[in-house]
C-alpha positions, 0 to 999 in steps of 0.5 A: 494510552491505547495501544502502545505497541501498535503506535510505536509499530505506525510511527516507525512506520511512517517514520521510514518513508523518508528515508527510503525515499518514497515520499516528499514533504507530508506526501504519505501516511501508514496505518495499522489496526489491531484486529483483536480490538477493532481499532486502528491507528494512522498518522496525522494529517500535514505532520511532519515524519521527524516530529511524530511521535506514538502519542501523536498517531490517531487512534479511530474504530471501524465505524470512523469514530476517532477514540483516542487523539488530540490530532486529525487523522490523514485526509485519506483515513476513510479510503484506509477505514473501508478497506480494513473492513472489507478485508480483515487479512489486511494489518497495514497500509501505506499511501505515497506519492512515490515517483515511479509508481506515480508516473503509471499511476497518472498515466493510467498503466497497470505496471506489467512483471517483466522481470525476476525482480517484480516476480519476487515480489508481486505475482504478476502485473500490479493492476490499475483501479478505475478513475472515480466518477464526478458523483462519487468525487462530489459526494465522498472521494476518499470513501469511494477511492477505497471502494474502487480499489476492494472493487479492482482486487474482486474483479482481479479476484485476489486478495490484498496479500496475494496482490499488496499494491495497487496503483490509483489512476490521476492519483497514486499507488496504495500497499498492503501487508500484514502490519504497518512496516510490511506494507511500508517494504511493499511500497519499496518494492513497488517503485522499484518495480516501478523504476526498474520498468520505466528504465527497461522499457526506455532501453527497449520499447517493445519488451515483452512480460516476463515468460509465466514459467519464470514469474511462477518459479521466482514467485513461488520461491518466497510465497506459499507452501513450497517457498524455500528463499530464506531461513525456517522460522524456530 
């Protein structure tokens, strides 16, 4: 069997979607790619997380060509496969349909900072990315969903790392991380955002972002050279 670690890293990863609550029934998928190799894996399209095993995650190339799996791969794979390619900092991604993330996500609102919390995490507002056109819808939708969103994070010009979550407008947001599970607890730390937001903005319509000073100081405290939260890798 190919890639036994990066398997076992997919399945655990889609695995704990349930119960961080980010997903319903099959509402979700989690991919991982070993760089060195250029293959990747993701789970199974409609199989349920309980049952999934290594052996079951689909194991496909950067040309989309499945080499190992008896199973289809997520209906999403190809929005997954492009964005591996065009971002190689990229090591997993997850799709859910969470509920907070997805209300902006339809409603086409970007997800403004307006706390430490959100700064923690995201350096600022969580952008939206465009809606498709009925071409592109018609000729690839998954395909051009992913070139929608390399196409928001170059305009924005960040990469997927400095900015791990988009949200696609009339569909749902995407994470990514350096591996299959990182970009499982940015998914976490979206919806919270998310649900956090929501709430604040219920309690006071005309709340305003955070001041840049405080987002600049509580992000910098975890990212980058300076980052001093936690304890120094031995």
């Amino acid at each position: 069997m190919l890639l036994p670690d990066l398997r076992a890293q997919i399945c655990a990863a889609n695995q704990a979607l349930v119960p961080s609550g980010l997903v319903r029934l099959t509402w979700g998928n989690v991919s991982g790619i070993d760089r060195a190799s250029g293959l990747w894996g993701i789970k199974p399209s409609g199989v349920d997380y309980s049952a999934l095993t290594p052996e079951d995650i689909v194991i496909m190339d950067l040309n989309g060509k499945i080499i190992e799996g008896a199973l289809r791969p997520s209906s999403d794979t190809k929005t997954h496969l492009h964005l591996y390619r065009e971002f190689p900092q990229i090591g997993g991604i997850t799709h859910t349909h969470s509920l907070n993330a997805t209300v902006f996500s339809q409603a086409g609102r970007e997800l403004p900072c307006y706390g430490t919390t959100h700064a923690d995490h995201f350096h600022g507002t969580v952008p939206i990315v465009r809606a498709l056109s009925p071409e592109e819808v018609a000729e690839d939708y998954e395909h051009f969903t992913g070139v929608a969103i390399v196409e928001r994070l170059r305009e924005l010009g960040v990469s997927p790392l400095e900015m791990p979550a988009i949200l696609q407008h009339h569909h749902a947001p995407f994470t990514f991380g350096k591996s299959p599970m990182d970009s499982v607890n940015n998914s976490v730390a979206l919806e919270m955002c998310a649900q956090m937001a929501l709430g604040s903005l219920a309690l006071n319509p005309k709340m305003t972002q955070i001041p840049e000073f405080i987002l600049e100081k509580h992000h910098h405290r975890k990212h980058g050279p300076g980052a001093y939260y936690g304890q120094r890798k031995r």
